[in-house]
N, C-alpha and C positions, 0 to 999 in steps of 0.2 A: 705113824705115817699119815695118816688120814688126819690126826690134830695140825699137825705141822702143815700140812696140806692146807689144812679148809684156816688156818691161821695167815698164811702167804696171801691167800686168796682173799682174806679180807683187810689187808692192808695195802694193798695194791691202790684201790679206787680210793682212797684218804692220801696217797702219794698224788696222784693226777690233780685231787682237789687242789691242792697246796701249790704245785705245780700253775695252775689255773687261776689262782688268786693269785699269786709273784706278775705274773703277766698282766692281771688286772690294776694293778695297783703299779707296775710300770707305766702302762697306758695311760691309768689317771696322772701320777706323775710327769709324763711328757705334754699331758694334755692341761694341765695345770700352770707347766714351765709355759706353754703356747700362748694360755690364756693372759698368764700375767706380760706377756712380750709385749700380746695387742695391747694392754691394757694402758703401759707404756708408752707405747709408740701411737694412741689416742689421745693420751694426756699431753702429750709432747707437740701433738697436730692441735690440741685445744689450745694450749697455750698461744702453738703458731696463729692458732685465727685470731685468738683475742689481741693478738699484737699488730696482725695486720688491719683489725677491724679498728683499735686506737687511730691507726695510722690513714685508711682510708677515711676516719670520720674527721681527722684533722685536713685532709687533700679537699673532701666535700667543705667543708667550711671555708679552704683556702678556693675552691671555685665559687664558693656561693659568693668569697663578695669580692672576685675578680670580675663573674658577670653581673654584680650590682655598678661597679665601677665602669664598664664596657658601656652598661645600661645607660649611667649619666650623663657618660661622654658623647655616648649616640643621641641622648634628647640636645645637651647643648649644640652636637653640631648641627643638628637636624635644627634649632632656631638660628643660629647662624646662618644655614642655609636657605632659609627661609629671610631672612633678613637681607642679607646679598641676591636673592631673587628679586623683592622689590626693587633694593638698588638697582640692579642688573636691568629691569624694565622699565625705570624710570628713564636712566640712561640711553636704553635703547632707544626710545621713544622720543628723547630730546635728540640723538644722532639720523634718528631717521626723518625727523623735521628739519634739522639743520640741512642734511642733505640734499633732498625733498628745494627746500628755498634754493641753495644754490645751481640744483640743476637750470628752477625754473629762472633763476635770473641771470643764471651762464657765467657764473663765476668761478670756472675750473682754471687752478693754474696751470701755469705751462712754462719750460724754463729751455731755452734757447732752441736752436733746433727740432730737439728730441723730446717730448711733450714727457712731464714726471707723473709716474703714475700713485705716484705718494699723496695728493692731493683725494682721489678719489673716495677713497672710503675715510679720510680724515676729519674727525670733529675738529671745528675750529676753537681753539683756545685763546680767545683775544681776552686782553688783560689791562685794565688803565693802567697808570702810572701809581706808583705806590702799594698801596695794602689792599689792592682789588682781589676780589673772592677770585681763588683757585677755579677752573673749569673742572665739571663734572668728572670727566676721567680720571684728571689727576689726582682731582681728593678721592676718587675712590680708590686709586693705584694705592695712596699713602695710607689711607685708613684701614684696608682690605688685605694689600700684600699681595703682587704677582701669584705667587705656586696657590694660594684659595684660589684665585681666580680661574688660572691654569686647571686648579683640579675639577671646576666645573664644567671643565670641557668633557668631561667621563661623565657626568650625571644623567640616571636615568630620563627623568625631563627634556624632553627637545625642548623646550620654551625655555628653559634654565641654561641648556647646552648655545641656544641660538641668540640668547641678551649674551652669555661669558665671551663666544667667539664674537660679538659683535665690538668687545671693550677691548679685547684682545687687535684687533685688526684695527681700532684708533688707537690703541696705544703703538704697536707697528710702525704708525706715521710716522712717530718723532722718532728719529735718528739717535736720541739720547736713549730711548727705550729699546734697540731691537736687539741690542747686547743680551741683555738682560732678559728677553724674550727667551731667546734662542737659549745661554744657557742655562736655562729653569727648565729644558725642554717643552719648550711652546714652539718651534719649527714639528717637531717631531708627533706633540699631540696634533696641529695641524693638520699634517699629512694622514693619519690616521684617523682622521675626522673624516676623508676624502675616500680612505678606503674602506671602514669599517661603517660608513651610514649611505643610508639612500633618501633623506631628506636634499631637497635641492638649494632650498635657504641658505640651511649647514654647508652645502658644498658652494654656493654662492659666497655667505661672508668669510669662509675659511680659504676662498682662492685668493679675496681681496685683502686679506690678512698675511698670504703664501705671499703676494707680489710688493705690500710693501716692504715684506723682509727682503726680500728679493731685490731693495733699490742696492742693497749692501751687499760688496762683492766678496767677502769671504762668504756671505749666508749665501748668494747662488752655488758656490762650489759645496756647499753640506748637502741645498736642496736636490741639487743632483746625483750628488753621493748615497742620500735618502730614497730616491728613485722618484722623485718631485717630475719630471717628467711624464712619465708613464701614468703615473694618477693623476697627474692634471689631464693629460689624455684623454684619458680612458672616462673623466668629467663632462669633459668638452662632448665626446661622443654621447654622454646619455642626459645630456643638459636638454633642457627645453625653452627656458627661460633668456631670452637674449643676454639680462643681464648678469644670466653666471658665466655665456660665454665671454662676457664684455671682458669679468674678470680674472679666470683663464687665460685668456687670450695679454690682455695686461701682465698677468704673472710671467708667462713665455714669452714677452716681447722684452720685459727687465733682463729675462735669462741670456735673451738673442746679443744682450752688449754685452758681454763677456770676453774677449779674444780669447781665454784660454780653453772656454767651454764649446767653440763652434762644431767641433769636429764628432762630440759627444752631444751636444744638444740633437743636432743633425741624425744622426745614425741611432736614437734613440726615440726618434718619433716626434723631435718638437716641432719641423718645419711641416712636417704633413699632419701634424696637427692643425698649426696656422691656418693653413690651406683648407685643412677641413672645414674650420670655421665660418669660411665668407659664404658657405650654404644658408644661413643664418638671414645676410643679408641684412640687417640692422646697421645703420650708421657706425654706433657707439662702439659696434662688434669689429666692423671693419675697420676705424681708424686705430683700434689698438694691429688688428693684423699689419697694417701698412706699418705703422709704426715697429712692429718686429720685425720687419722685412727689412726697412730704413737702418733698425741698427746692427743686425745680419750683415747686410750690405755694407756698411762701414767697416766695421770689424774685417771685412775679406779686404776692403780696400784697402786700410789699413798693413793687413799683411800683404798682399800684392804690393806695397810700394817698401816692405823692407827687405822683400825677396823671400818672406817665408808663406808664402802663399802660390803655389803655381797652375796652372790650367784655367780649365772653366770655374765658374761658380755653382757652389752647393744649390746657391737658391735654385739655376737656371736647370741644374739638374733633376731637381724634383719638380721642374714645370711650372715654380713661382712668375716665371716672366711674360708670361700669356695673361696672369692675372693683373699684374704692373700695367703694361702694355691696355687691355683691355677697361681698365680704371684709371688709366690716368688723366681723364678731361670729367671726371666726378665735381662735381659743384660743391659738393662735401669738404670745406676748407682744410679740416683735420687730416683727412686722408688722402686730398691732392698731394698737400705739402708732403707728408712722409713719402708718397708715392713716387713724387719730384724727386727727393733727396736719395729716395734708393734707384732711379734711374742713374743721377748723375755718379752716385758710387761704382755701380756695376759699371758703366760706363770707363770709369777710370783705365779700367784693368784692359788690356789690349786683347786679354785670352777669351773677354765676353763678347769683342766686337762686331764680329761674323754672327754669332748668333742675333746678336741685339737689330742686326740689320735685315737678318730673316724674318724677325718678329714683328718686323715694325715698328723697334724703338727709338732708331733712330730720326723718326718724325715726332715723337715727342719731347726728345734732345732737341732741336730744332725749334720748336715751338717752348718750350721750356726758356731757350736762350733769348727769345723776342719779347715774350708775354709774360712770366712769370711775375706777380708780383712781389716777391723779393730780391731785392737786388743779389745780396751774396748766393742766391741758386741761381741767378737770370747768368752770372759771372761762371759760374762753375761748370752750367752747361756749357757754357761756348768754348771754356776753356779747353774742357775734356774732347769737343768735338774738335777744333783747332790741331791736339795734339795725338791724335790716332790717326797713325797711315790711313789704317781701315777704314775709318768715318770719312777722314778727305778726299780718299778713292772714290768711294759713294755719293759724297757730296757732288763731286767731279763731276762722277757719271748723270746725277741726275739735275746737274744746274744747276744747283741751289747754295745762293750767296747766304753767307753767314757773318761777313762783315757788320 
């Protein structure tokens, strides 16, 4: 018993060993399978990097010489623009002299009636006969190309932005060009000239650029659409310069002969714009006002005599007739005559005549028909007074022959 015993008793603890090792040797086996998983799924990730690392260093080599390429392009344009700078101030320099003489020797055109405001900021292009050298603009239009041009209206440079709109607003002039303007979007960088800078030059040659597109009556109806209004405006109010109002007020007087646009110029700020204007008090400011007033006037008379026009007048409603009335013995030739022209319009209409008689305009109707010296307004007055009850009543009442 006691062998058997003390025999049990020492085989026991060689069981647990063996026991103890099977578990150890599980362990390292599971920890082995583990090991080699990662070892795996490492070599699997190295592989991945060296493939993406091929691949980024083919991307880096495909950027290195897309911004070598960028690089060239931005030196060549950058002497391009350099080179179109000179031009651009050569130009300017010759349009601001050509200007400059004509002011001083009063050779503004003027084309019936209604004085064109297309003359004003236009360089003159005289040309002999034959194979006479191109004027300035034009070779630069041909050699250059509209949209470079156009795009120097975005250049950091005021001096680069204030020669490109200066070429922009003589080429404007010509009627063959303003097509072409507008659809290159040079209306549109215009207007944005007006709104996004506070240079006054910029806002100066960009009005007189806005008004000769503006001789062209599909471009009033975009400029309107574009909100060319409100930014000539909102110009007018922060101008200092008489002659940004000059051409502000030019642009708005182009728009005033529109019949389709009266109703929207009006209710949009353009005539209390006008009006705003003759604070200014400048000649040059005021005969473009008379002058919008004159083709305002028309256009309403116009409708009034086809029957789509009825009551009073837009102008008389916003108070324009106090300013007529109180300027119209100005000595200022330019601004009599429109002045003359928009009495006798208003006048037409029978709906203004009671008023025109409270204001006192029917004594410059009257003096109008005696003195005037153009015949076809001397005729117009008398006509207009002749054929209103209201004016004959008046006349009646106050004596006064008009024979």
């Amino acid at each position: 018993m006691d062998i058997t015993s003390n025999g049990n008793r020492s085989i026991a603890p060689a069981l647990e060993e063996v026991s103890e090792l099977k578990k150890m040797v599980q362990k390292e086996t599971q920890l082995k399978m583990a090991a080699e998983e990662e070892v795996n799924r490492l070599k699997l990730q190295l592989t991945e990097f060296k493939r993406v690392e091929v691949s980024g260093n083919t991307e880096i080599m495909r950027l290195h010489k897309m911004l070598e390429t960028e690089t060239q392009q931005k030196e060549k344009l950058e002497e391009e623009i350099a080179m179109l700078h000179t031009q651009l101030l050569q130009l300017s320099v010759t349009a601001d002299e050509t200007r400059q003489n004509l002011e001083r020797h009063g050779s503004q055109k003027t084309s019936g009636a209604l004085d064109s405001f297309m003359s004003q900021l236009k360089l003159p292009q005289i040309q002999d006969p034959g194979n006479a050298e191109k004027p300035p603009v034009a070779k630069l239009f041909e050699q250059v190309g509209l949209q470079k041009i156009l795009s120097l209206l975005e250049a950091d440079d005021a001096d680069v932005r204030i020669h490109a709109v200066k070429v922009v607003a003589n080429l404007a002039a010509e009627e063959a060009n303003q097509q072409q303007i507008v659809e290159a979007g040079g209306l549109t960088s215009l207007l944005m000239l007006l709104r996004n800078t506070e240079h006054e030059t910029i806002h100066r040659v960009a009005a007189g650029a806005i008004a000769n597109l503006a001789m062209n009556e599909t471009n009033q109806e975009l400029i309107m659409d574009q909100g060319g209004i409100d930014l000539l405006s909102s110009t007018a109010a922060n101008a200092q310069d008489p002659q940004t109002l000059r051409m502000v007020a030019g642009a708005i007087a182009n728009l005033c002969g529109n019949d389709k646009l009266q109703t929207k110029l009006r209710s949009e700020g353009g005539i209390a714009a006008l009006l705003g204007m003759v604070r200014c008090g400048h000649p040059d400011v005021l005969a473009q006002v008379a002058r919008g007033i004159a083709n305002f006037a028309k256009c309403e008379s116009r409708a009034s005599t086809q029957g789509t026009k009825r009551g009073k007048s837009l102008l008389i409603e916003d108070g324009a007739l106090s300013w007529i009335v109180q300027n119209a013995k100005t000595e200022t030739t330019a601004i009599k005559r429109h002045i003359e022209l928009a009495l006798c319009h208003l006048a037409q209409h029978e709906g203004n005549a009671k008023e025109m008689v409270k204001e006192g305009a029917i004594w410059e109707l009257v003096r109008i028909s005696r003195e005037c010296s153009r015949e076809d307004i001397r005729s117009l007055a008398h006509r207009t007074l002749t054929s209103s009850p209201t004016f004959l009543t008046e006349l009646r009442r106050l004596r006064v022959d008009i024979r």
